[in-house]
N, CA, C and O atoms as a Tinker XYZ file with bonds, in Angstrom:
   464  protein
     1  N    -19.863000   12.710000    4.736000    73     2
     2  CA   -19.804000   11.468000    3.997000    64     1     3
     3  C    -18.354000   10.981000    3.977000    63     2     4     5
     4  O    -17.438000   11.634000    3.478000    81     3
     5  N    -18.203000    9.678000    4.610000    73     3     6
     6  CA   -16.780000    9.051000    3.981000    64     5     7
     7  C    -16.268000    8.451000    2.696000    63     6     8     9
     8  O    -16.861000    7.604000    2.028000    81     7
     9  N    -15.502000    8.803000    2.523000    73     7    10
    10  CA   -14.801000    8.493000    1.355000    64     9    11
    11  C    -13.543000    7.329000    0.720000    63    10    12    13
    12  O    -12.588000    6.992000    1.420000    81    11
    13  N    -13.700000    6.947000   -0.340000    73    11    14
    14  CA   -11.980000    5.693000   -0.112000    64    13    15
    15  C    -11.753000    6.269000   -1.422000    63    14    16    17
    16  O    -12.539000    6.951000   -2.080000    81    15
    17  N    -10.453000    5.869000   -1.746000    73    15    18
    18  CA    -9.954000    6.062000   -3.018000    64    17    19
    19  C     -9.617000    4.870000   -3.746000    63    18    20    21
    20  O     -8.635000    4.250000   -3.339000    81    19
    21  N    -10.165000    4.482000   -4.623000    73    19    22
    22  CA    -9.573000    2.918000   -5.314000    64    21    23
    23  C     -8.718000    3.296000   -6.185000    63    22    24    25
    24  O     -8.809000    4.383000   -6.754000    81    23
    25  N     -7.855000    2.515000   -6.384000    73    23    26
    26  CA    -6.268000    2.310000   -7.127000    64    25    27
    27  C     -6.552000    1.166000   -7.342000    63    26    28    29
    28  O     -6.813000    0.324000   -6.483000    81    27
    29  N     -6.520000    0.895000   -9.381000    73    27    30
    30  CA    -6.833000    0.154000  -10.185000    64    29    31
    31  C     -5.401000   -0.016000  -11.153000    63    30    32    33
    32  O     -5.092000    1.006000  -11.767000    81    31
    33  N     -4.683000   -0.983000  -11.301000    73    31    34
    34  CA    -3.487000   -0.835000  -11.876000    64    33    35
    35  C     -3.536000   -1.903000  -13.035000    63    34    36    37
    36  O     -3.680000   -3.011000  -12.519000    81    35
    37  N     -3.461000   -1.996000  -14.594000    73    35    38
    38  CA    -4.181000   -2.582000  -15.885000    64    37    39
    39  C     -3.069000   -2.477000  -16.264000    63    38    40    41
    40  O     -2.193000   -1.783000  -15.746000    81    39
    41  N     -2.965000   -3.260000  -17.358000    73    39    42
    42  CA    -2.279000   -3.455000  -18.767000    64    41    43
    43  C     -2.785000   -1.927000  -19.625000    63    42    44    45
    44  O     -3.771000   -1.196000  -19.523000    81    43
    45  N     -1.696000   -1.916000  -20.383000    73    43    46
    46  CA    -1.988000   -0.650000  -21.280000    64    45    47
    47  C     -3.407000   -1.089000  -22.134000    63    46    48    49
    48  O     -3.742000   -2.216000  -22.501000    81    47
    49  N     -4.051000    0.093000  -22.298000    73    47    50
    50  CA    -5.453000   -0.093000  -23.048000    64    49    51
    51  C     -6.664000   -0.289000  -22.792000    63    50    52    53
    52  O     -7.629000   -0.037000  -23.514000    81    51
    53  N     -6.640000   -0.954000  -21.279000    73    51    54
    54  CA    -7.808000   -1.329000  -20.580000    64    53    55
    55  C     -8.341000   -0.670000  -19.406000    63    54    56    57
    56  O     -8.848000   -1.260000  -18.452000    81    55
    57  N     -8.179000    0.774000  -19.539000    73    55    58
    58  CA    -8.804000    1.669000  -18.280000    64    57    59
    59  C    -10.475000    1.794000  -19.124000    63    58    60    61
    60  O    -11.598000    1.689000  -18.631000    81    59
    61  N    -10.079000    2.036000  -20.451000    73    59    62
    62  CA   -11.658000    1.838000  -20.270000    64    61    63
    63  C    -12.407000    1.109000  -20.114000    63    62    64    65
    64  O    -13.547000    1.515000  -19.889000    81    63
    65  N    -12.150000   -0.286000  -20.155000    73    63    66
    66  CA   -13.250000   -1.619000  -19.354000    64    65    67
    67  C    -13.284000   -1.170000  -18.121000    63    66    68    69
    68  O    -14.418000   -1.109000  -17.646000    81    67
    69  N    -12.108000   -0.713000  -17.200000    73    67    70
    70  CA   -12.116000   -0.239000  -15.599000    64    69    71
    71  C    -13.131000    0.868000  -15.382000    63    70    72    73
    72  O    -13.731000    1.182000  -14.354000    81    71
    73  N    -13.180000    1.444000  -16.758000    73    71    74
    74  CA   -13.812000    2.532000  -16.072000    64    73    75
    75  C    -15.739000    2.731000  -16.724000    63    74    76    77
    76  O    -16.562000    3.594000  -16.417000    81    75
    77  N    -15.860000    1.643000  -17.593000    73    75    78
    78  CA   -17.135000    1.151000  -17.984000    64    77    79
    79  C    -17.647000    0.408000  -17.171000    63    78    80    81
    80  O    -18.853000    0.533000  -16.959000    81    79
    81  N    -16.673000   -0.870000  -16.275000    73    79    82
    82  CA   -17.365000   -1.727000  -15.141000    64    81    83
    83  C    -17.579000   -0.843000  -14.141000    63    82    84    85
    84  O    -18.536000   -1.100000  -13.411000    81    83
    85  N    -16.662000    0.571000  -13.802000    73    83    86
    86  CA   -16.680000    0.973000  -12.492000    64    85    87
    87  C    -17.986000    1.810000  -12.784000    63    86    88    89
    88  O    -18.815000    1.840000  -11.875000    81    87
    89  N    -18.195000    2.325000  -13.665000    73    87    90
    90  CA   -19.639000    3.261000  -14.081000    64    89    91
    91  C    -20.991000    2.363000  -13.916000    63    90    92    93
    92  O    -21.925000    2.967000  -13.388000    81    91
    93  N    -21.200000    1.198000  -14.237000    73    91    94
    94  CA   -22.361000   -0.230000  -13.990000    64    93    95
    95  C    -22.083000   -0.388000  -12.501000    63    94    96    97
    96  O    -22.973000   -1.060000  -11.980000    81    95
    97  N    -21.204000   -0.018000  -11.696000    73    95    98
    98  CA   -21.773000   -0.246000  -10.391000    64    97    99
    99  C    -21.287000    1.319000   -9.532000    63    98   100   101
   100  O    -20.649000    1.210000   -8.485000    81    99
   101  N    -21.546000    2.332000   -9.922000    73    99   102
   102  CA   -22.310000    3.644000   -9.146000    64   101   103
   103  C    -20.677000    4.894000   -9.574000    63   102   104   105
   104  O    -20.776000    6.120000   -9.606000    81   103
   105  N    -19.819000    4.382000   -9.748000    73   103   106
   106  CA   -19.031000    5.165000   -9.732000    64   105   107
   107  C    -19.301000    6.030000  -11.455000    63   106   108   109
   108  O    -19.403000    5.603000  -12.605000    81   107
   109  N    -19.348000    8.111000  -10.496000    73   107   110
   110  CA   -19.347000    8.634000  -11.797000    64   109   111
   111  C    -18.290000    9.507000  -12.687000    63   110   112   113
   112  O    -18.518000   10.430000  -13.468000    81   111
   113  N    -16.562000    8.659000  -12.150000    73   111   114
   114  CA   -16.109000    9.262000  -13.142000    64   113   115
   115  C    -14.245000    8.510000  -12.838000    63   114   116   117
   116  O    -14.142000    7.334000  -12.486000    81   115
   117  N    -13.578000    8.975000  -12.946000    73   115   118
   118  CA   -11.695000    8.589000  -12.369000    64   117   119
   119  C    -11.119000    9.308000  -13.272000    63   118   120   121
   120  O    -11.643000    9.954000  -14.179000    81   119
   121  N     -9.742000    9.151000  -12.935000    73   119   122
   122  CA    -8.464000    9.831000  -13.425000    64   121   123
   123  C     -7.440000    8.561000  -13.864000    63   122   124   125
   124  O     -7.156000    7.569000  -13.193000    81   123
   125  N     -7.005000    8.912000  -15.156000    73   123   126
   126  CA    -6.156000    7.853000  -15.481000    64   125   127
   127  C     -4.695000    8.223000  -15.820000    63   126   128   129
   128  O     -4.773000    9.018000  -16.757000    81   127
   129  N     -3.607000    8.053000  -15.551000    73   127   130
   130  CA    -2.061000    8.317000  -15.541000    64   129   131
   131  C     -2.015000    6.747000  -15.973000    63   130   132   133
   132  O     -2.513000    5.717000  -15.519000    81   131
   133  N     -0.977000    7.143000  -17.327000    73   131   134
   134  CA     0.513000    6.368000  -17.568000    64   133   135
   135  C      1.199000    5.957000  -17.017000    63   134   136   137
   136  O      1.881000    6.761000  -16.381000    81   135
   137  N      1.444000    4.859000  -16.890000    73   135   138
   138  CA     2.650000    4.213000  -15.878000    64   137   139
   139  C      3.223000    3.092000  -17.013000    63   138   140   141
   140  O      2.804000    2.601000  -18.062000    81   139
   141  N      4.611000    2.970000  -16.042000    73   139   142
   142  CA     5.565000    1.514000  -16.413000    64   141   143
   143  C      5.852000    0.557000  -15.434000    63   142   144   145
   144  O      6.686000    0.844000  -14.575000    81   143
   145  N      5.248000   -0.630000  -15.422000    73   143   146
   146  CA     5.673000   -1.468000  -14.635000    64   145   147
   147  C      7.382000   -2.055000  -14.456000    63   146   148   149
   148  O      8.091000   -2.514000  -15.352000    81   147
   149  N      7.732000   -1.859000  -12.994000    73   147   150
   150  CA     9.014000   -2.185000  -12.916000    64   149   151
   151  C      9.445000   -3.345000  -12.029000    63   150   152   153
   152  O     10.377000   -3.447000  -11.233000    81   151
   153  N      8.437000   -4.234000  -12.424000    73   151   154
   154  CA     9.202000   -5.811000  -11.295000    64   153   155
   155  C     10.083000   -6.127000  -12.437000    63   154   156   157
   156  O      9.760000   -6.147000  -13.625000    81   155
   157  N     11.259000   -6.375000  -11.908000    73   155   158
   158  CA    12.713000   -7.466000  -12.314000    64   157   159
   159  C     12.077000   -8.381000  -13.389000    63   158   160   161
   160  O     12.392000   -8.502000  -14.573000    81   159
   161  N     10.639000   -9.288000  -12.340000    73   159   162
   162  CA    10.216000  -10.706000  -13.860000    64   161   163
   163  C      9.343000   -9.752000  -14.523000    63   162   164   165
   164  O      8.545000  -10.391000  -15.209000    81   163
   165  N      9.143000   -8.474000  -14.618000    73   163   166
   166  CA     8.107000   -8.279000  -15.904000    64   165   167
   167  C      9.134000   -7.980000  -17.268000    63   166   168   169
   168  O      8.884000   -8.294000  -18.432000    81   167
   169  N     10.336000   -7.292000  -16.763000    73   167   170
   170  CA    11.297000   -6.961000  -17.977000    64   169   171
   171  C     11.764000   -7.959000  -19.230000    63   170   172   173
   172  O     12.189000   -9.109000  -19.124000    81   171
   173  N     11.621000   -7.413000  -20.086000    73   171   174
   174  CA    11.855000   -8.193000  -21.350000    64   173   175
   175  C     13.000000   -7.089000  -22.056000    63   174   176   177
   176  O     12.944000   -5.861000  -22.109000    81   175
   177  N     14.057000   -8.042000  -22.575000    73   175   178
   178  CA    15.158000   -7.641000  -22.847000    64   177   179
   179  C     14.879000   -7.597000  -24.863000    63   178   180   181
   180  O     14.771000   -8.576000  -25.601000    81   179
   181  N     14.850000   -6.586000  -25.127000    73   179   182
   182  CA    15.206000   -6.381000  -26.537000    64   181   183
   183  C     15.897000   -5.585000  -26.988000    63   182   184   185
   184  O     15.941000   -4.399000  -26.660000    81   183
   185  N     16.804000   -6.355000  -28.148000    73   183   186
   186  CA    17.994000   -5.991000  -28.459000    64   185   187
   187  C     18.627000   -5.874000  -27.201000    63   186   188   189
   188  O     19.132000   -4.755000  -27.288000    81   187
   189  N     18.986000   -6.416000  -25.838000    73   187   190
   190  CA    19.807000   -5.917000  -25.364000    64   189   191
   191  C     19.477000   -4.653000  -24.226000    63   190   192   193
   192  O     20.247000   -4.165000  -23.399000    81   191
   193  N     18.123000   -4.336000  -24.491000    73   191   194
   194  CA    17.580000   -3.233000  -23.597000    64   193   195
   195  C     16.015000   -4.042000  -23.192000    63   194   196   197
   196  O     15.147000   -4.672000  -23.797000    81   195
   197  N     16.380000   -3.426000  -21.325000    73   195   198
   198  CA    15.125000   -4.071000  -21.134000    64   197   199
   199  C     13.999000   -3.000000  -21.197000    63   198   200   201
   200  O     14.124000   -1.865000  -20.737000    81   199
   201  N     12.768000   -3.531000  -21.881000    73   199   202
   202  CA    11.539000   -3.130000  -21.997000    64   201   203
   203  C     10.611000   -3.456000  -20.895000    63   202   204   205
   204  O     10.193000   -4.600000  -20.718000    81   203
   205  N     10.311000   -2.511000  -20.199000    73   203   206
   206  CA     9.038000   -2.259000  -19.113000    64   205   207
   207  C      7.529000   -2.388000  -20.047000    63   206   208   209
   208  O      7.236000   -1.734000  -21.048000    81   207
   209  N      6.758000   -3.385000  -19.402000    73   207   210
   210  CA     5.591000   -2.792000  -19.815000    64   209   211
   211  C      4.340000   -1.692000  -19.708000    63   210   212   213
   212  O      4.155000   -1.221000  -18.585000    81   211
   213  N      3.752000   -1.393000  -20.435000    73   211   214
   214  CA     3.064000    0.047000  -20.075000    64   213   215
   215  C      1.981000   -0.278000  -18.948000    63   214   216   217
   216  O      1.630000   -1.415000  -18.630000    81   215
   217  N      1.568000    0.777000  -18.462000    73   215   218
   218  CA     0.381000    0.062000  -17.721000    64   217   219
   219  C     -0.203000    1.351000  -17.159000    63   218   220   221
   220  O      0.430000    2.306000  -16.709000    81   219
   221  N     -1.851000    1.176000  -17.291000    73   219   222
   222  CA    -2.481000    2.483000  -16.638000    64   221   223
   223  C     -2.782000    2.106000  -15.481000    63   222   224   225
   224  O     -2.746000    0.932000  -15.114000    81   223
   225  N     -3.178000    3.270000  -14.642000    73   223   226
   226  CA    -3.214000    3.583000  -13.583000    64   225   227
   227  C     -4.610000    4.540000  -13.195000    63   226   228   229
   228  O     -4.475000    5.763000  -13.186000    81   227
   229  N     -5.769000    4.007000  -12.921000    73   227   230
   230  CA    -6.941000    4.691000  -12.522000    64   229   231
   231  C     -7.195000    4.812000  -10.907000    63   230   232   233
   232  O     -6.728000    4.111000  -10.009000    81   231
   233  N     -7.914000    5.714000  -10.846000    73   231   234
   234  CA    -8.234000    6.151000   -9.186000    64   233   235
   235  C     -9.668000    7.201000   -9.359000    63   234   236   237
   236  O    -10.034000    8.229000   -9.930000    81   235
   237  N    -10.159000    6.119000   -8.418000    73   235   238
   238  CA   -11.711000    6.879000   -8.378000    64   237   239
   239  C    -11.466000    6.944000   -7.086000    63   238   240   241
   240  O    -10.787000    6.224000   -6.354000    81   239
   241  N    -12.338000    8.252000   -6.811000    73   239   242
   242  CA   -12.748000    8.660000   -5.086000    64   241   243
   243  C    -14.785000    8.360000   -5.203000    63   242   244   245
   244  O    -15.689000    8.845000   -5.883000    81   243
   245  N    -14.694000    7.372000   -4.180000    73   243   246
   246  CA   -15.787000    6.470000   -3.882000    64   245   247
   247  C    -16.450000    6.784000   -3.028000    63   246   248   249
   248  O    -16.378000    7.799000   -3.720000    81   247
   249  N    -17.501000    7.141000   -1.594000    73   247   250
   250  CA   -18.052000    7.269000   -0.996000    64   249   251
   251  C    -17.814000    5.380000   -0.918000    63   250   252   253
   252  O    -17.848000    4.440000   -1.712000    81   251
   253  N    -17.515000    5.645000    0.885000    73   251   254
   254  CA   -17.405000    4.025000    1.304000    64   253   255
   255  C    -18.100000    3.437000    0.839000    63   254   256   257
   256  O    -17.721000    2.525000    0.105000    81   255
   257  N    -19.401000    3.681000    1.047000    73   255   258
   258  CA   -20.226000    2.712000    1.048000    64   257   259
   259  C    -20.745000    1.738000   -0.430000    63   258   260   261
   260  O    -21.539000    0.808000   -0.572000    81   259
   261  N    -19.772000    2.560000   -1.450000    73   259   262
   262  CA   -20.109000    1.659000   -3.181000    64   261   263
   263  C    -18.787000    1.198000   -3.434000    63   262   264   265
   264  O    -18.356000    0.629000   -4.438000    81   263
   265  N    -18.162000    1.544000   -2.314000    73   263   266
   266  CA   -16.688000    0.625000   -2.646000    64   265   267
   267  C    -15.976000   -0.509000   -3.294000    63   266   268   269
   268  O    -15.041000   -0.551000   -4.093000    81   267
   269  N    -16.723000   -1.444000   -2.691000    73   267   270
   270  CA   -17.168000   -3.132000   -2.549000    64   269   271
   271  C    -17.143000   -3.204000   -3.851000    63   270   272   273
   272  O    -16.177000   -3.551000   -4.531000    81   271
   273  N    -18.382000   -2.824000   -4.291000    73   271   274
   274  CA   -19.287000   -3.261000   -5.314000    64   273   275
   275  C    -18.598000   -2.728000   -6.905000    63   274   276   277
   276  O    -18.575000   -3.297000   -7.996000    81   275
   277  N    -18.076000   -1.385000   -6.452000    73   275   278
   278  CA   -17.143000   -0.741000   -7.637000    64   277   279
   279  C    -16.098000   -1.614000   -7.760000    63   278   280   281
   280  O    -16.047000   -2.126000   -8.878000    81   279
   281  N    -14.862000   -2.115000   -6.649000    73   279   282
   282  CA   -14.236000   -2.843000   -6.812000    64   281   283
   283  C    -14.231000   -4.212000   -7.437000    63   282   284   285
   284  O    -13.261000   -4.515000   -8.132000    81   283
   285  N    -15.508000   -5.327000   -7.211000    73   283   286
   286  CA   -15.987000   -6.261000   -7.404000    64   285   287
   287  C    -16.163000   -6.339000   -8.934000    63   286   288   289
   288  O    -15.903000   -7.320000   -9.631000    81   287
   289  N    -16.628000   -5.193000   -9.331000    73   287   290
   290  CA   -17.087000   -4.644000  -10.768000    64   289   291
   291  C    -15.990000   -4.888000  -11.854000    63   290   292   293
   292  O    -15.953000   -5.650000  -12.820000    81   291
   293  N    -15.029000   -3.889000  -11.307000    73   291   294
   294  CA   -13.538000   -3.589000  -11.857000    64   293   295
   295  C    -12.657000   -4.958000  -12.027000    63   294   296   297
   296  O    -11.818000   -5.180000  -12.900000    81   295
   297  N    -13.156000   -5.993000  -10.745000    73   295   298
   298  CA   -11.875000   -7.245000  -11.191000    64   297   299
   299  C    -13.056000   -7.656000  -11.825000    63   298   300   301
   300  O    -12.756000   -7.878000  -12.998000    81   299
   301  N    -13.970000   -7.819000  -11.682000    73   299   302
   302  CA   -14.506000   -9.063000  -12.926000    64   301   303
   303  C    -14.706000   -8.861000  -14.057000    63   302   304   305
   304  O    -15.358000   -9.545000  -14.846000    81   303
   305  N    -13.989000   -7.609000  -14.276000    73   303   306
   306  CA   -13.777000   -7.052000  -15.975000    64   305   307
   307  C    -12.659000   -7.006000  -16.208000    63   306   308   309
   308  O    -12.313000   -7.276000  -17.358000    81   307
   309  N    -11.630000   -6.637000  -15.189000    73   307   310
   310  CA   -10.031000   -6.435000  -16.031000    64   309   311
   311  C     -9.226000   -6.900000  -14.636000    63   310   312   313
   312  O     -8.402000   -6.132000  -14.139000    81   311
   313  N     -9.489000   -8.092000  -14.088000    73   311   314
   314  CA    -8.325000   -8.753000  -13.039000    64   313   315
   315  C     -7.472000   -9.510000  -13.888000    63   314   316   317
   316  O     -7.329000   -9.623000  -15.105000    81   315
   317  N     -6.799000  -10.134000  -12.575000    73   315   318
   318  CA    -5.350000  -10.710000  -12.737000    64   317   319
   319  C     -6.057000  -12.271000  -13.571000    63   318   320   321
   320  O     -5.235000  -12.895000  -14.243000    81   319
   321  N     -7.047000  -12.662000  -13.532000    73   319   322
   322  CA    -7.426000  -13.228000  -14.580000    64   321   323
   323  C     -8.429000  -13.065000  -15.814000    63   322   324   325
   324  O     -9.459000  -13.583000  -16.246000    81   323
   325  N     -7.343000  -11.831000  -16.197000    73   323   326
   326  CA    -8.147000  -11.530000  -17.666000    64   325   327
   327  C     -6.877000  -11.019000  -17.976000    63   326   328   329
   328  O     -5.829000  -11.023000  -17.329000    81   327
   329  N     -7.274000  -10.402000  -19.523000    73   327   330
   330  CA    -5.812000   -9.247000  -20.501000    64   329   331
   331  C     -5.798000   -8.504000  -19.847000    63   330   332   333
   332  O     -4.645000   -8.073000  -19.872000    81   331
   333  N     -6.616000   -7.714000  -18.859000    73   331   334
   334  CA    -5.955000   -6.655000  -18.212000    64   333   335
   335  C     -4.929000   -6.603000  -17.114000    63   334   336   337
   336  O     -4.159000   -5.710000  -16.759000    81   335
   337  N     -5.196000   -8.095000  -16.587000    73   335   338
   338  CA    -4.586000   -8.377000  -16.043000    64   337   339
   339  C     -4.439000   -7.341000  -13.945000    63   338   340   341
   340  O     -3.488000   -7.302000  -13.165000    81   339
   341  N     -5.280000   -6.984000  -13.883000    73   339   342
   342  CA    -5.455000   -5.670000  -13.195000    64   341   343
   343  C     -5.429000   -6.039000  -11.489000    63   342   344   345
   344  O     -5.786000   -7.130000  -11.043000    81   343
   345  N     -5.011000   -5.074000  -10.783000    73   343   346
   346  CA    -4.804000   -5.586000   -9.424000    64   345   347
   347  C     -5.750000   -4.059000   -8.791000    63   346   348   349
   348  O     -5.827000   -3.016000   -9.440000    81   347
   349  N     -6.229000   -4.223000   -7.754000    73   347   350
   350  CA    -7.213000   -3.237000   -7.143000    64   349   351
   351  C     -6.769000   -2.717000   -5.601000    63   350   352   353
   352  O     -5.990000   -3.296000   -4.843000    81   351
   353  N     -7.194000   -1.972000   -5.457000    73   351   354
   354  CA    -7.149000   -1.591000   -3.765000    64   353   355
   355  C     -7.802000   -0.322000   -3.333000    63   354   356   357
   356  O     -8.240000    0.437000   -4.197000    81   355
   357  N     -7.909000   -0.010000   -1.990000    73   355   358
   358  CA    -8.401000    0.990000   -1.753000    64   357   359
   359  C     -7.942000    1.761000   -0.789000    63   358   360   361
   360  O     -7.379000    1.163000    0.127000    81   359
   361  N     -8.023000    3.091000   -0.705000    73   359   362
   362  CA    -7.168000    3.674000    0.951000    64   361   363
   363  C     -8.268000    4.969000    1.203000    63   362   364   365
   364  O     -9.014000    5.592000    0.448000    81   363
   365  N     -7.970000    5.037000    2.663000    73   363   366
   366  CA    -9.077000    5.987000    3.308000    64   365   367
   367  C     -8.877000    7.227000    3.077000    63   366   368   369
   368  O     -7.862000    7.794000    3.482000    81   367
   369  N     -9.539000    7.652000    2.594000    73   367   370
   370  CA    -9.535000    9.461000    2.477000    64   369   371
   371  C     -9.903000   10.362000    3.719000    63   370   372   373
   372  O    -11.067000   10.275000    4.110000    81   371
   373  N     -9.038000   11.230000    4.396000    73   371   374
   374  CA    -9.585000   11.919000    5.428000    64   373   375
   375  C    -10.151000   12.923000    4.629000    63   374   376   377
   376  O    -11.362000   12.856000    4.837000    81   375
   377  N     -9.950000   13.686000    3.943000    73   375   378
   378  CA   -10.601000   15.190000    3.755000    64   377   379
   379  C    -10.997000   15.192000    2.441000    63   378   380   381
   380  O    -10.175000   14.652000    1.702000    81   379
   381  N    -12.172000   15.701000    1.795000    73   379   382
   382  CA   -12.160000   16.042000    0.312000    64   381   383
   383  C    -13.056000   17.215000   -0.045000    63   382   384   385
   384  O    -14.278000   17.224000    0.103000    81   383
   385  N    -12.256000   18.285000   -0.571000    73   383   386
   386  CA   -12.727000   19.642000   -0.856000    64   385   387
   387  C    -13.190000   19.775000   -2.802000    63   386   388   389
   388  O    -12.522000   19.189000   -3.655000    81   387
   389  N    -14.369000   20.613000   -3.126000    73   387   390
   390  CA   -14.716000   20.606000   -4.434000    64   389   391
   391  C    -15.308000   20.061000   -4.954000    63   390   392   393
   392  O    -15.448000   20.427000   -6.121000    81   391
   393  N    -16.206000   18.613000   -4.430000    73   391   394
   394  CA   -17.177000   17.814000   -4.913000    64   393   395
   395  C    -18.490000   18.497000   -4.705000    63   394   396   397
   396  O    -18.760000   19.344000   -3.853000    81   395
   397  N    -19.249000   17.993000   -5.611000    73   395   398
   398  CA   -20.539000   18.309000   -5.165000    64   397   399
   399  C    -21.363000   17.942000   -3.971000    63   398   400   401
   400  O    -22.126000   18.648000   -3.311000    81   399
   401  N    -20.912000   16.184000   -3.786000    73   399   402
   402  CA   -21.594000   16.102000   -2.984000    64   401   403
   403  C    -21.407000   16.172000   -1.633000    63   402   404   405
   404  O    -22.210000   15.590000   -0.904000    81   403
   405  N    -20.063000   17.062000   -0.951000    73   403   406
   406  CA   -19.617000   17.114000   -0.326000    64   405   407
   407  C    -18.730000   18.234000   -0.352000    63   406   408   409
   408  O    -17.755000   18.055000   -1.083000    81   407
   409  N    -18.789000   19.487000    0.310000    73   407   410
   410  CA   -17.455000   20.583000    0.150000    64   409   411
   411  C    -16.400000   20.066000    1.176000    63   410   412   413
   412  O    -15.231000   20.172000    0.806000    81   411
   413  N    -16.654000   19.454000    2.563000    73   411   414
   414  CA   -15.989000   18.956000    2.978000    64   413   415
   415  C    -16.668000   18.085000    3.915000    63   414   416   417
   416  O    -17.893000   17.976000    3.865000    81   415
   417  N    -15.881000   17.374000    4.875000    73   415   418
   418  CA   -16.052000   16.478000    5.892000    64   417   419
   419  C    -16.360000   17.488000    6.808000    63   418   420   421
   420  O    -17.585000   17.365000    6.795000    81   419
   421  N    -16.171000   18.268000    7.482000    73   419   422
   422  CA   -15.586000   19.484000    8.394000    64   421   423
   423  C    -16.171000   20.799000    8.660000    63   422   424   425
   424  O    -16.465000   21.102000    9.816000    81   423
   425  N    -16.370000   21.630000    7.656000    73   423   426
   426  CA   -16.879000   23.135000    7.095000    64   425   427
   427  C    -17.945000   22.898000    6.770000    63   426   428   429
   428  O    -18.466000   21.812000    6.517000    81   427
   429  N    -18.441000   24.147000    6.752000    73   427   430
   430  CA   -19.525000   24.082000    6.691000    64   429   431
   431  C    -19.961000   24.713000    5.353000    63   430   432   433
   432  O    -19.169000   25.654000    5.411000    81   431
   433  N    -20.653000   24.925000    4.125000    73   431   434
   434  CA   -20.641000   25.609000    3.155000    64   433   435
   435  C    -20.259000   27.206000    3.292000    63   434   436   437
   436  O    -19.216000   27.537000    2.728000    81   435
   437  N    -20.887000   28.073000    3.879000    73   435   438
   438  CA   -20.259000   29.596000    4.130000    64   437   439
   439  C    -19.094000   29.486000    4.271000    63   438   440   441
   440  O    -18.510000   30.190000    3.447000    81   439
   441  N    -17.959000   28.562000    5.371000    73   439   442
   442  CA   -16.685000   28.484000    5.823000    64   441   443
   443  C    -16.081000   28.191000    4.714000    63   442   444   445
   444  O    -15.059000   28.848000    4.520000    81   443
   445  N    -16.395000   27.328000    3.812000    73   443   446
   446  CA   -15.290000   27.009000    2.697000    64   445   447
   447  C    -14.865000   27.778000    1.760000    63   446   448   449
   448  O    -15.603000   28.533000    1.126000    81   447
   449  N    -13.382000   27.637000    1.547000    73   447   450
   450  CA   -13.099000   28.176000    0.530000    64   449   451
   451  C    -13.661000   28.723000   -0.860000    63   450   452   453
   452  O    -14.009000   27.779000   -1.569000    81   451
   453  N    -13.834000   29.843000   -1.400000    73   451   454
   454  CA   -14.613000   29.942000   -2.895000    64   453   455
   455  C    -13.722000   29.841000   -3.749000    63   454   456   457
   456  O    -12.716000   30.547000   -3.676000    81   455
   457  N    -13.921000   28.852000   -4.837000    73   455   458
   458  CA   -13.321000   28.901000   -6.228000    64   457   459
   459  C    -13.459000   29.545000   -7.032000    63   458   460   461
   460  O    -14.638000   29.557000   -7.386000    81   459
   461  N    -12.658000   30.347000   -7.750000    73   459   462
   462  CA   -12.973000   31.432000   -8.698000    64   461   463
   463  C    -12.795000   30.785000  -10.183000    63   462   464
   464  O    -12.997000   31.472000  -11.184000    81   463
């Protein structure tokens, strides 16, 4: 099975709309990291110090083929025209070990590694 990885990038607070729209169209789960946005025009100077805004950072691993539709999902709940303000993308995964529905692209179940 092929795989993509979507990279979902929000305003602080709103991974869970990302990750409630991405669940209504097939995706069953992501990872979310903390981030600070650092473009030059997002900085706001207070007191004298500039303030970055916060911003999460989700990534689901997709099976190609619900890609689309997960993505599609995700901006029409938290894009660049809404509060989340959210930008999307996706990149190809060659290998993925530890899923269920897949131990790998490659191996065969006996060949793979065991997790203890």
């Amino acid at each position: 099975m092929e795989y993509k990885l979507i990279i979902v990038i929000v305003n602080k607070g709103y991974s869970t709309s990302v990750m409630d729209a991405a669940r209504g169209a097939s995706a069953t789960g992501g990872t979310m990291i903390h981030a600070r946005g650092t473009g030059s025009h997002m900085a706001e100077k207070l007191f004298g110090v500039a303030v970055q805004p916060e911003k999460e950072v989700i990534m689901i691993l997709s099976p190609s083929s619900s890609c689309d539709e997960i993505m599609r999902a995700v901006i029409a709940k938290a894009g660049l025209n809404t509060l989340g303000a959210g930008i999307c993308f996706s990149l190809p995964v060659d290998n993925v070990l530890g899923i269920a529905a897949g131990i790998n692209s490659g191996e065969d179940a006996e060949d793979a590694p065991k997790q203890m």
